[in-house]
py3Dmol code that shows the C-alpha trace and the ligand (Angstrom):
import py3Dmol

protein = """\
ATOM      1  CA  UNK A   1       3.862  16.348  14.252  1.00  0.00           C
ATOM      2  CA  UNK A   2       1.439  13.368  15.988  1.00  0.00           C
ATOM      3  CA  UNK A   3       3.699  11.472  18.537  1.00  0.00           C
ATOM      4  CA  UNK A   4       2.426   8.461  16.793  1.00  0.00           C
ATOM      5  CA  UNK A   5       5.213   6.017  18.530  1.00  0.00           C
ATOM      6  CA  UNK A   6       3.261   6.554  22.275  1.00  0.00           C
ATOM      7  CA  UNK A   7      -0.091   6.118  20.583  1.00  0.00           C
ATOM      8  CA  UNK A   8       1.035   2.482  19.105  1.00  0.00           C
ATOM      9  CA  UNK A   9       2.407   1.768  22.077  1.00  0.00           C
ATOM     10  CA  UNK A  10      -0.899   2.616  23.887  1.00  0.00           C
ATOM     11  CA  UNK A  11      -2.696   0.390  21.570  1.00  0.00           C
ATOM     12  CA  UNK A  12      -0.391  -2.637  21.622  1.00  0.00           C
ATOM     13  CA  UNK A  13      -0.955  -2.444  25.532  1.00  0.00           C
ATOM     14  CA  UNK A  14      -4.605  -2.011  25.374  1.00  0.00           C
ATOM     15  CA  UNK A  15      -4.867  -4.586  22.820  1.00  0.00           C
ATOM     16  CA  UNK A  16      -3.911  -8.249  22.880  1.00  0.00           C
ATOM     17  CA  UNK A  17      -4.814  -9.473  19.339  1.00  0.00           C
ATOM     18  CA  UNK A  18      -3.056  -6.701  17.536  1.00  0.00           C
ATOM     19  CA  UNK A  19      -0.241  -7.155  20.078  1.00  0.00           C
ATOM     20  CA  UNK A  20       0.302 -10.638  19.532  1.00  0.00           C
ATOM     21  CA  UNK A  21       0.428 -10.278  15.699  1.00  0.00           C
ATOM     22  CA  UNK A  22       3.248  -7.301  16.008  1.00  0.00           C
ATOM     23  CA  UNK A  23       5.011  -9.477  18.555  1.00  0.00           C
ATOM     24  CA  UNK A  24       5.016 -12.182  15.821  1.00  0.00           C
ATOM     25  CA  UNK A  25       6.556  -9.852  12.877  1.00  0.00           C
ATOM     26  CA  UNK A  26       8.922 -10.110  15.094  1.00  0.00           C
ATOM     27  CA  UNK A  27       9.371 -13.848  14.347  1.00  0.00           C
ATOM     28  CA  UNK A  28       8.476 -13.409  10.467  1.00  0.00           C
ATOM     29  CA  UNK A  29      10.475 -15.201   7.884  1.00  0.00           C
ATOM     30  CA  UNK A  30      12.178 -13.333   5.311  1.00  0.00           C
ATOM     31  CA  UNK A  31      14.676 -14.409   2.013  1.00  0.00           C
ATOM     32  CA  UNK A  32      16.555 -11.831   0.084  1.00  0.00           C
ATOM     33  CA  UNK A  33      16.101 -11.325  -3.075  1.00  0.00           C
ATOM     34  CA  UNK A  34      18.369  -9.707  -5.704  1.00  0.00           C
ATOM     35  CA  UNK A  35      16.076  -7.121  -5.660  1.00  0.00           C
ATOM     36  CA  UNK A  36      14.152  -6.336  -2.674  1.00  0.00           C
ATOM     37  CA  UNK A  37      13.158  -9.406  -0.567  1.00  0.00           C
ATOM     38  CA  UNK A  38       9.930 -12.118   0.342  1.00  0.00           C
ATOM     39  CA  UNK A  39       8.118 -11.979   3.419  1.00  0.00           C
ATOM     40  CA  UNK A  40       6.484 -15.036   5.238  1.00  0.00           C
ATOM     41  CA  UNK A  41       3.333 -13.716   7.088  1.00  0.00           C
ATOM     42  CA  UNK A  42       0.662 -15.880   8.050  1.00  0.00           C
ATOM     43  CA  UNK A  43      -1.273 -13.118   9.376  1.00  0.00           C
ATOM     44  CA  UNK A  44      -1.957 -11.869   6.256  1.00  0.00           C
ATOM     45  CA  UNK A  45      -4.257 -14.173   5.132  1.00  0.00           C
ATOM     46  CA  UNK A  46      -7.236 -12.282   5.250  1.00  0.00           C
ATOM     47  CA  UNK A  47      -5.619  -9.421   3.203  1.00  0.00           C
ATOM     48  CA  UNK A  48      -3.602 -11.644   0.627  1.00  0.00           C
ATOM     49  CA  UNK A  49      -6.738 -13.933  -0.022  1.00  0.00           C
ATOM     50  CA  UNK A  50      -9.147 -11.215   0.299  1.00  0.00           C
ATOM     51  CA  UNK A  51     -12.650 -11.640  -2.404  1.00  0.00           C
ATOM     52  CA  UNK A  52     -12.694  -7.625  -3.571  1.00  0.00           C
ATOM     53  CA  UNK A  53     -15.542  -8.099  -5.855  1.00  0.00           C
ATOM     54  CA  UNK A  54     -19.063  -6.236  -5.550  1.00  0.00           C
ATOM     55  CA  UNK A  55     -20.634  -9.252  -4.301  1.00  0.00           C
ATOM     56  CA  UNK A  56     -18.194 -10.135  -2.008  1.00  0.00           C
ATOM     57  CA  UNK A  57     -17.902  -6.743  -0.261  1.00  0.00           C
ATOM     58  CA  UNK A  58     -21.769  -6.079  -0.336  1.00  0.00           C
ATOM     59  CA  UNK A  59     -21.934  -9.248   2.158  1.00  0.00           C
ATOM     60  CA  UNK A  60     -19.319  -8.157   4.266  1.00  0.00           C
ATOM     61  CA  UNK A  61     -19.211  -5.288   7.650  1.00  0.00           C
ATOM     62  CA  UNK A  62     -16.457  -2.857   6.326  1.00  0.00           C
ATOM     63  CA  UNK A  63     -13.653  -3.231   8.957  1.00  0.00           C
ATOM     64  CA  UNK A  64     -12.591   0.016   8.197  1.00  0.00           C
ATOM     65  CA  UNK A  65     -16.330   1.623   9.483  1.00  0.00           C
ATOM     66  CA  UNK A  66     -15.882   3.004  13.056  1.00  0.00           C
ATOM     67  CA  UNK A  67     -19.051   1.274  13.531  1.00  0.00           C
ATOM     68  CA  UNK A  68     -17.321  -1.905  12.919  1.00  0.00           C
ATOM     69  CA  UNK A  69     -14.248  -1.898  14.333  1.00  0.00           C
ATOM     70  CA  UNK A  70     -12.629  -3.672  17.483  1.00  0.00           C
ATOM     71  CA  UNK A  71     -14.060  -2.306  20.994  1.00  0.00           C
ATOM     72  CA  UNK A  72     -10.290  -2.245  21.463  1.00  0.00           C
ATOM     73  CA  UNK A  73      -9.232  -0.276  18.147  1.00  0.00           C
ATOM     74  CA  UNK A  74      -8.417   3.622  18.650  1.00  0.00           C
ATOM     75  CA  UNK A  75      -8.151   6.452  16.258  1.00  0.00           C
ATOM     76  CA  UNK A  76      -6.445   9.836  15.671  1.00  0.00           C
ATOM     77  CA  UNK A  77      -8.424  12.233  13.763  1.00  0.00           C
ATOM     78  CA  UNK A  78      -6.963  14.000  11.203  1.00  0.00           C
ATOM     79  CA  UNK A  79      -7.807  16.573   8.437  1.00  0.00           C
ATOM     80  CA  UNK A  80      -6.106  16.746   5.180  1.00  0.00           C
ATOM     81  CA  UNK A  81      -5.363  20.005   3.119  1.00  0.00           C
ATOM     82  CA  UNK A  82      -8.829  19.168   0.654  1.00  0.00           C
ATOM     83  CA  UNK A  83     -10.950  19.084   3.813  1.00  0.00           C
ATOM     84  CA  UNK A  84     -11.369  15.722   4.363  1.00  0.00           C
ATOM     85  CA  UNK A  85     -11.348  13.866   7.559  1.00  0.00           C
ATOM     86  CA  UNK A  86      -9.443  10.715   8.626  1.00  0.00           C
ATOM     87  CA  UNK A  87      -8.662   8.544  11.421  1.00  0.00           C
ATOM     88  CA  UNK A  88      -4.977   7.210  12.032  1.00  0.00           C
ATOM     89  CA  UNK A  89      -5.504   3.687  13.382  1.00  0.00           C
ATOM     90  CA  UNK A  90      -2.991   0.984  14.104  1.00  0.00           C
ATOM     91  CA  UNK A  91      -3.150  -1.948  11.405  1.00  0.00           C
ATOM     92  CA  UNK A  92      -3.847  -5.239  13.441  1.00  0.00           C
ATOM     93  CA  UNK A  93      -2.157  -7.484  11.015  1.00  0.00           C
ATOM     94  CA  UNK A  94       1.109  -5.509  10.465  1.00  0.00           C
ATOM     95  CA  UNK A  95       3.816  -6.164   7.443  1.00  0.00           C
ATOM     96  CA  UNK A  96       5.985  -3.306   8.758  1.00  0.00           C
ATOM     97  CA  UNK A  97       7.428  -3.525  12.673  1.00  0.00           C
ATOM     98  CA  UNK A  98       5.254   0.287  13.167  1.00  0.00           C
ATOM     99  CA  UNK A  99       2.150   0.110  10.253  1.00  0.00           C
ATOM    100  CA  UNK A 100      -1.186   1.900  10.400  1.00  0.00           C
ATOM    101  CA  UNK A 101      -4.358   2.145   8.491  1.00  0.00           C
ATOM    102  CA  UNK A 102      -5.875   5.382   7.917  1.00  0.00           C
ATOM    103  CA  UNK A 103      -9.679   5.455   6.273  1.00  0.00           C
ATOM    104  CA  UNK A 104     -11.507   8.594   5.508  1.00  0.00           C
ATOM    105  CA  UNK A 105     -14.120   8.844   8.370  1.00  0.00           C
ATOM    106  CA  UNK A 106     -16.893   8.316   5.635  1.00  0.00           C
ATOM    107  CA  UNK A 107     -17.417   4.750   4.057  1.00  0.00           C
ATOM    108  CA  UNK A 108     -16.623   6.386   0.003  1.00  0.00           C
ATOM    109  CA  UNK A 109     -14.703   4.087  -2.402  1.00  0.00           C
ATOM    110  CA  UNK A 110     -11.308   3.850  -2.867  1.00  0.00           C
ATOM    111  CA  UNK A 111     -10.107   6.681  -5.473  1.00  0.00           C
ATOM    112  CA  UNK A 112      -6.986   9.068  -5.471  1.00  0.00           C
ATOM    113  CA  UNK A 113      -8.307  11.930  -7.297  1.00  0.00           C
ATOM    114  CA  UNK A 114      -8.017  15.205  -5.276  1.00  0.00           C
ATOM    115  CA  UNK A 115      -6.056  13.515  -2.544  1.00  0.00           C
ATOM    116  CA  UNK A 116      -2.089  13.606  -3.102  1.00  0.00           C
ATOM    117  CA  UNK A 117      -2.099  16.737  -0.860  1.00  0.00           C
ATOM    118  CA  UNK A 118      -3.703  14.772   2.181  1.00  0.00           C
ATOM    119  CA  UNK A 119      -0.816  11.858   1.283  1.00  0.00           C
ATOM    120  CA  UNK A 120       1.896  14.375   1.505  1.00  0.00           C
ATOM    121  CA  UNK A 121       0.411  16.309   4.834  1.00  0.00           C
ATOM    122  CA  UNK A 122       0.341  13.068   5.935  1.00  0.00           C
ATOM    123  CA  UNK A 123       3.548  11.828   5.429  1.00  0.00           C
ATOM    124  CA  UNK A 124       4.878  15.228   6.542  1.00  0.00           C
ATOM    125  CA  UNK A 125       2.750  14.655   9.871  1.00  0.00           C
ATOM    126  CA  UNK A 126       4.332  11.050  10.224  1.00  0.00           C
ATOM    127  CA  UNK A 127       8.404  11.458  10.461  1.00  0.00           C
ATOM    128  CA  UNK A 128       9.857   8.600   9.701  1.00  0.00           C
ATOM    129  CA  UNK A 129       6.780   6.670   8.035  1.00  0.00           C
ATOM    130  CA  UNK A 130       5.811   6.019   4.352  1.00  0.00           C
ATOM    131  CA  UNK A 131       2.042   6.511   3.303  1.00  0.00           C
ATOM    132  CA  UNK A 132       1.027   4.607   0.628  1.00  0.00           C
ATOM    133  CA  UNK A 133      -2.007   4.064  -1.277  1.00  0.00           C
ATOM    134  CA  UNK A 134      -3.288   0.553  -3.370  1.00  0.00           C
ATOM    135  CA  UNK A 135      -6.116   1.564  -6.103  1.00  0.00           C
ATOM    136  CA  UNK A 136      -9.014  -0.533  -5.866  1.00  0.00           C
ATOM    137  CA  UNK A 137      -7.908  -3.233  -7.890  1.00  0.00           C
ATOM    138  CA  UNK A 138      -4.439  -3.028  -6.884  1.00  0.00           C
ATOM    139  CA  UNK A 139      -4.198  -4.935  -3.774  1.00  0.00           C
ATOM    140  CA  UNK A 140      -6.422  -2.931  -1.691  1.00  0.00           C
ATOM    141  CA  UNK A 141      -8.462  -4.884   0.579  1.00  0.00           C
ATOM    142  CA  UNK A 142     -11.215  -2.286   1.193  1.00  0.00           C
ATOM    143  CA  UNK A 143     -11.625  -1.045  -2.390  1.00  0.00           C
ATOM    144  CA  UNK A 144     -15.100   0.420  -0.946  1.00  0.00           C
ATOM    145  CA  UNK A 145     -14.179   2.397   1.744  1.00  0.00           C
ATOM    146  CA  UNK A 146     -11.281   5.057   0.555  1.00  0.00           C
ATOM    147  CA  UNK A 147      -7.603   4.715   2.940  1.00  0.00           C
ATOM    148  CA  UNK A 148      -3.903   5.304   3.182  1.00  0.00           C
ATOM    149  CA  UNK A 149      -1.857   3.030   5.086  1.00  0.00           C
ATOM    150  CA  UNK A 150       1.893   3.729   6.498  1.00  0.00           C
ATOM    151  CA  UNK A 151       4.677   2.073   7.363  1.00  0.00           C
ATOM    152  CA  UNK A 152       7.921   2.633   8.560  1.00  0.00           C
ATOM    153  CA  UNK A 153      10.363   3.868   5.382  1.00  0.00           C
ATOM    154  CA  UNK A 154      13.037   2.154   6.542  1.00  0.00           C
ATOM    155  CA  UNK A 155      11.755  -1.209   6.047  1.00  0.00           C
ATOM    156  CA  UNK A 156      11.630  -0.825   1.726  1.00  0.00           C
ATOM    157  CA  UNK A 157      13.565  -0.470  -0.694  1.00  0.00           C
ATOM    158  CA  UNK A 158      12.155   1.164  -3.794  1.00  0.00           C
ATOM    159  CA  UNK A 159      13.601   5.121  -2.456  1.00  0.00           C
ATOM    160  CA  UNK A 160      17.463   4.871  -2.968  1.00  0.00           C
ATOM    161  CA  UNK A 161      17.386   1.738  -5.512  1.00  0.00           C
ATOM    162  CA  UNK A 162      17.250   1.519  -9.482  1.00  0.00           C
ATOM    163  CA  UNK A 163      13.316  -0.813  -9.870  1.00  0.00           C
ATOM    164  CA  UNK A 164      13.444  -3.647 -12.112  1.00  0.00           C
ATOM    165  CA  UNK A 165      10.073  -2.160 -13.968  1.00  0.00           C
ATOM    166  CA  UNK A 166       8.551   1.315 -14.812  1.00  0.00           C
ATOM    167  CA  UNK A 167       8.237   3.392 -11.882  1.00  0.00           C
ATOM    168  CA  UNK A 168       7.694   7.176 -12.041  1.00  0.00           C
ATOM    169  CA  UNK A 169       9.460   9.545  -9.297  1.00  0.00           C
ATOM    170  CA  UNK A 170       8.980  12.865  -8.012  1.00  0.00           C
ATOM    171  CA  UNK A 171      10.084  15.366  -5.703  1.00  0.00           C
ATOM    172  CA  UNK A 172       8.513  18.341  -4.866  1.00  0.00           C
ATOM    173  CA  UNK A 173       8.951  21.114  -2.667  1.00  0.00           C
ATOM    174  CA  UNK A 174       5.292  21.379  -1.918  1.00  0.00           C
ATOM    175  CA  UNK A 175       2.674  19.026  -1.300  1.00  0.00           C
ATOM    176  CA  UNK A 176       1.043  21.504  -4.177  1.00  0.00           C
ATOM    177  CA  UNK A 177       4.067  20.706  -6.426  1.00  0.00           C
ATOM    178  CA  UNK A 178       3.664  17.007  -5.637  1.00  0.00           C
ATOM    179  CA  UNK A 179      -0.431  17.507  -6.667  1.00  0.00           C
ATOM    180  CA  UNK A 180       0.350  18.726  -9.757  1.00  0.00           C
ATOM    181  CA  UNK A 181       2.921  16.359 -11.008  1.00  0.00           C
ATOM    182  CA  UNK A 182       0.542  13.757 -10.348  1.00  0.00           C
ATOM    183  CA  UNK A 183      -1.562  15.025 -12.165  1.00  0.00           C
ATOM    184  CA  UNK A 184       0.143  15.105 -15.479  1.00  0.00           C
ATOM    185  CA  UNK A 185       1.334  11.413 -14.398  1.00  0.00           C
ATOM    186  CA  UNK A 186      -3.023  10.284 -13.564  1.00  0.00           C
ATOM    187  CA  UNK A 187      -3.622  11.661 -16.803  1.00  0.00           C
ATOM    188  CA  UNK A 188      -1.169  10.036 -18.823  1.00  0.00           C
ATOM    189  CA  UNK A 189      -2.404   6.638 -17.753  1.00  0.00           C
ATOM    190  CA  UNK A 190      -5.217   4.733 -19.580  1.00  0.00           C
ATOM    191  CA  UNK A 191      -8.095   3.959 -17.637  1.00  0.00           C
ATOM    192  CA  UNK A 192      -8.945   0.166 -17.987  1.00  0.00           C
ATOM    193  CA  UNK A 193     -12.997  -0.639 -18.990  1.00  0.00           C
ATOM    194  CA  UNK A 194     -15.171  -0.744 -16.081  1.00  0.00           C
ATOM    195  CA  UNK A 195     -12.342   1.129 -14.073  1.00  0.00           C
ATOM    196  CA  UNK A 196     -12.873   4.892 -12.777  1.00  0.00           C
ATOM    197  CA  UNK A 197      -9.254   5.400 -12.274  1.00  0.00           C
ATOM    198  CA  UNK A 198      -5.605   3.972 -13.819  1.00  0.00           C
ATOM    199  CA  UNK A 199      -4.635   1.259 -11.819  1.00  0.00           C
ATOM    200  CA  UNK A 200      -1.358   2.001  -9.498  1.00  0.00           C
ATOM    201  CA  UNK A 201       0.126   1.685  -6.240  1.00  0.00           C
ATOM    202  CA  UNK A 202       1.592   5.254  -4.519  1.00  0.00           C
ATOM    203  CA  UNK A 203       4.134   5.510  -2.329  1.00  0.00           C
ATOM    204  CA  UNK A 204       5.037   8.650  -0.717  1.00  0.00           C
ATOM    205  CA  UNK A 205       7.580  10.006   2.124  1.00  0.00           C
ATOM    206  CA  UNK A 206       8.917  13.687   3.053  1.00  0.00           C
ATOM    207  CA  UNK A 207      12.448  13.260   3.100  1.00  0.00           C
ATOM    208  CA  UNK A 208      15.104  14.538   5.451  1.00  0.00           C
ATOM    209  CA  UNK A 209      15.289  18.022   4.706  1.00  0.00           C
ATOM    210  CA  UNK A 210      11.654  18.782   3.480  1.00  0.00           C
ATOM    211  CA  UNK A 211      11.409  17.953  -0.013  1.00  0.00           C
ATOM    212  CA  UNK A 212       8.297  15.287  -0.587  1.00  0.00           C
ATOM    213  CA  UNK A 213       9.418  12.119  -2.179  1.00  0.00           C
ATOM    214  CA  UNK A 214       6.579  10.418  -4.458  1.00  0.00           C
ATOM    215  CA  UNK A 215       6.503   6.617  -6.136  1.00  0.00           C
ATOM    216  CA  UNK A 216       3.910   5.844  -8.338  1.00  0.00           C
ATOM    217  CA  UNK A 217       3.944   2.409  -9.917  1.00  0.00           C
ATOM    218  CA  UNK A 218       1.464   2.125 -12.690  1.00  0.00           C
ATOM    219  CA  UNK A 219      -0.371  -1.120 -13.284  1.00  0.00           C
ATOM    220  CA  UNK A 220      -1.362  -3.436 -16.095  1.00  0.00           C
ATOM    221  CA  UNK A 221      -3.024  -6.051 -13.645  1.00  0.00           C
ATOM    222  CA  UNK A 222      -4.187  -7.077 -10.281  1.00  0.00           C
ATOM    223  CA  UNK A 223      -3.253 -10.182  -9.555  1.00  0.00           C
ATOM    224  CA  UNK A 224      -0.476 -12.753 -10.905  1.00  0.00           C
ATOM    225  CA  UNK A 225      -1.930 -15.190 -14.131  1.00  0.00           C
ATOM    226  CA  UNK A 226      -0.910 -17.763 -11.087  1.00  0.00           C
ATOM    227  CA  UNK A 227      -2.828 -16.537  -8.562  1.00  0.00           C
ATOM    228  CA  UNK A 228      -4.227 -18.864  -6.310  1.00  0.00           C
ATOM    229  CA  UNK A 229      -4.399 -21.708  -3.442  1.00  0.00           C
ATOM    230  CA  UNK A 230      -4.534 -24.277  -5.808  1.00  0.00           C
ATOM    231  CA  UNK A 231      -1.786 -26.697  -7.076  1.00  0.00           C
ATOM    232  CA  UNK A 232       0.800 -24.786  -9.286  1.00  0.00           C
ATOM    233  CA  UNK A 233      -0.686 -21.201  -8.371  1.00  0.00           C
ATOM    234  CA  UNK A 234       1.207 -18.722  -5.397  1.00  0.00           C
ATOM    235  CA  UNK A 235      -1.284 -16.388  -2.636  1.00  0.00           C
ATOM    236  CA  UNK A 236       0.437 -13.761  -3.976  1.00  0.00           C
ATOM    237  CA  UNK A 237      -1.637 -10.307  -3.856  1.00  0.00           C
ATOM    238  CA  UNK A 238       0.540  -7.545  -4.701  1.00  0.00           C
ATOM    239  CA  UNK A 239       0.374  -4.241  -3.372  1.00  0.00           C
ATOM    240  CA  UNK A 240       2.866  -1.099  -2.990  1.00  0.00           C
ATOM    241  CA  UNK A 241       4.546  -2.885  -0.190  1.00  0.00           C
ATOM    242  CA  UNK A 242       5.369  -6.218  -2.682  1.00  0.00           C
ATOM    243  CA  UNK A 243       6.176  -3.582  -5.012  1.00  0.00           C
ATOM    244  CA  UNK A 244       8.247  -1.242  -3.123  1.00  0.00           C
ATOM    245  CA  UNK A 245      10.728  -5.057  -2.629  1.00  0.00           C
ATOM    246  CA  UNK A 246       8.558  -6.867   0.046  1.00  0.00           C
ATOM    247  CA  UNK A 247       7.064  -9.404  -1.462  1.00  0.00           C
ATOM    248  CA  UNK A 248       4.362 -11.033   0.500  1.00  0.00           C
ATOM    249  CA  UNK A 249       2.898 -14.502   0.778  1.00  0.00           C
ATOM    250  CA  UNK A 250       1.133 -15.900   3.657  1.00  0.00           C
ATOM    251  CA  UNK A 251       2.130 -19.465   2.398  1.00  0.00           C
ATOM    252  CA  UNK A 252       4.972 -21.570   3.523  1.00  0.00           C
ATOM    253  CA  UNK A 253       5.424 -23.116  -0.101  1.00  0.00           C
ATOM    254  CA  UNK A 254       4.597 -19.632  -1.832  1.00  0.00           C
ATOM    255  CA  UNK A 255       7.573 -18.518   0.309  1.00  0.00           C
ATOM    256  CA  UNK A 256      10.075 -21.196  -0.477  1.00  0.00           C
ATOM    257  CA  UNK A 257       9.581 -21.372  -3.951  1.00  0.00           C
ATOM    258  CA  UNK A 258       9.689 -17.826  -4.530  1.00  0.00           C
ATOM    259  CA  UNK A 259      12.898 -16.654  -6.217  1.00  0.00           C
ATOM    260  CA  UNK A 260      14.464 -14.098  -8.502  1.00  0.00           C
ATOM    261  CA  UNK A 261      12.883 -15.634 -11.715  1.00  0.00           C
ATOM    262  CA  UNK A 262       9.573 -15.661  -9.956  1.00  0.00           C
ATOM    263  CA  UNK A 263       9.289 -12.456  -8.619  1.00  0.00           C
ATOM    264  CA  UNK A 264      10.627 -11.000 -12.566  1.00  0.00           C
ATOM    265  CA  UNK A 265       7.280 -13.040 -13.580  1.00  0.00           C
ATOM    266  CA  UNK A 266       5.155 -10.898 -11.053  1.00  0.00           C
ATOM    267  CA  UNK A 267       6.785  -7.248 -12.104  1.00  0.00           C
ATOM    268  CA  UNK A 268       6.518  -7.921 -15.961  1.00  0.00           C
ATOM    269  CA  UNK A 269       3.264  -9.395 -15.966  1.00  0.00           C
ATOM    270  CA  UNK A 270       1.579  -6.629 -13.366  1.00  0.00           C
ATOM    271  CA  UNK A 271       3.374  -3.451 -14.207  1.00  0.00           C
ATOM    272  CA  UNK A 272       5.111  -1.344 -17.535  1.00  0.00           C
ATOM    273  CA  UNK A 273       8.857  -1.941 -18.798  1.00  0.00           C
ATOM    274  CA  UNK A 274      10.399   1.271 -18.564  1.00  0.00           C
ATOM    275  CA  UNK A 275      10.260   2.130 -21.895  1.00  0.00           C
ATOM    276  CA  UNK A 276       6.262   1.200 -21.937  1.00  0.00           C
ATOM    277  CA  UNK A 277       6.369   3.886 -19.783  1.00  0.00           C
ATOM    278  CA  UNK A 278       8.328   6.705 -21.339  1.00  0.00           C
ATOM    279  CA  UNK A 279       6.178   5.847 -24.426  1.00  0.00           C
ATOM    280  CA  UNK A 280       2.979   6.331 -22.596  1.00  0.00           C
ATOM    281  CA  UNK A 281       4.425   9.403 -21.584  1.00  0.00           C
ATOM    282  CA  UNK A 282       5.685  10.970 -24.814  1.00  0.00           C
ATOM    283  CA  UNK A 283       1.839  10.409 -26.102  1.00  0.00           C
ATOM    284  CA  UNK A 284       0.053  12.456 -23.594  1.00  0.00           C
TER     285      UNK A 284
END
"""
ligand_1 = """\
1
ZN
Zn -16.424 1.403 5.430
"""
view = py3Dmol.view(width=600, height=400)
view.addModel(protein, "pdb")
view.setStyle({"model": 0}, {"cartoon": {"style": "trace"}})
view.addModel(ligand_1, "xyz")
view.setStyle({"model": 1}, {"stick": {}})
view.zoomTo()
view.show()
């Protein structure tokens, strides 16, 4: 297992900006919810208002590039079960009190095929942590260079809780087990025109005992129909996190006027009913 606690604390010491920002989680804003809760993190602005289309990202240097990253930024290396190679880095502008980014080493898009055994190594590798992954157009804000992220379990709630929309769960023994229920989930979803993959978010953590925990939430949409900085609309960007009952806004406003009502606008319009999704899954 990767002491990951000293290396975070290395970085935080090393590095001021990131420092600052996980000193001022500390001072984040949150409201409860029935379900799950809201966050208030100006931080995130980058992330929540973040242009992922072609154009956008072609004019852009990835910040998930080594050659492209903060003098002060270090890396783990790590290799996953399919061969691949990543880099465990610390996430400058946390949502979780311990949260880390982890690209492949190579600047490839953002697709899940062939990787739910690195997710589960992963999270086996990283006691205590969640790895999760946001398709492309599911609140990623790299959708062009492929990454997990993690975060301390502890801080969600979508594990031990019943979700107020269509989630599937599994447990597996084996991080092979966990591949191939995935599967038979990936395939069951419809790929939307001009996608390469069914939207979701993926959520997954090896639980007490050894048994790997998985979360997929399958998506209709990326963003809420009232998206936006403008008068009436929320910066509301959903991702797992917002999904597994953090709901994030960098927005004072977006924050107070989020409630109950608002957040059961954001689940139906983004993901399936639970019956949308047992009929999905009686057809394949
Ligand atoms: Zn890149």
């Amino acid at each position: 297992m990767i002491d990951i606690q000293s290396f975070i604390d290395r970085q935080l010491a090393a590095w001021p900006m990131a420092a600052a920002n996980f000193d001022a989680l500390g001072r984040v804003v949150v409201k409860p919810l029935t379900w799950g809760k809201v966050q208030f993190n100006p931080a995130r602005i980058a992330s929540t208002g973040a242009k992922v289309d072609a154009a956008s990202l072609k004019k852009r240097a990835c910040f998930l590039c080594e050659a492209n990253r903060p003098a002060e930024q270090e890396g783990i290396e790590w290799k996953g079960p399919s061969g691949r190679d990543y880099t465990i880095l610390v996430n400058p502008f946390p949502i979780f009190p311990r949260h880390l980014t982890i690209p492949d080493t190579e600047h490839v898009p953002q697709r899940i095929k062939g990787r739910i055994e690195d997710m589960c190594e992963l999270a086996a590798e990283l006691e205590g942590y969640t790895v999760f992954y946001n398709g492309p157009r599911c609140g990623a804000s790299a959708p062009d260079h492929m990454h997990f992220q993690a975060g301390n379990t502890d801080f969600l709630c979508i594990f031990d809780t019943e979700v107020p929309f269509g989630v599937y769960r599994s447990f597996a023994d084996t991080p092979f087990e966990a591949a191939r229920d995935f599967k038979y989930i990936y395939d069951s979803l419809p790929v939307p025109e001009g996608e390469e993959e069914p939207m979701m978010n993926i959520l997954c953590r090896r639980r007490q005992g050894g048994r790997y925990e998985m979360v997929v939430i399958p998506r209709k949409k990326h963003r809420p129909s009232f998206y936006g900085s403008e008068d009436g609309q929320m910066l509301i960007s959903p991702a797992s996190v917002d999904l597994a009952g953090v709901l994030i806004t960098p927005v004072e406003k977006d924050f107070r006027a989020v409630n109950d009502e608002i957040a059961a606008k954001i689940y139906s319009e983004l993901c399936y009913t639970k019956d949308e999704l047992k009929d999905l899954r009686n057809k394949s």
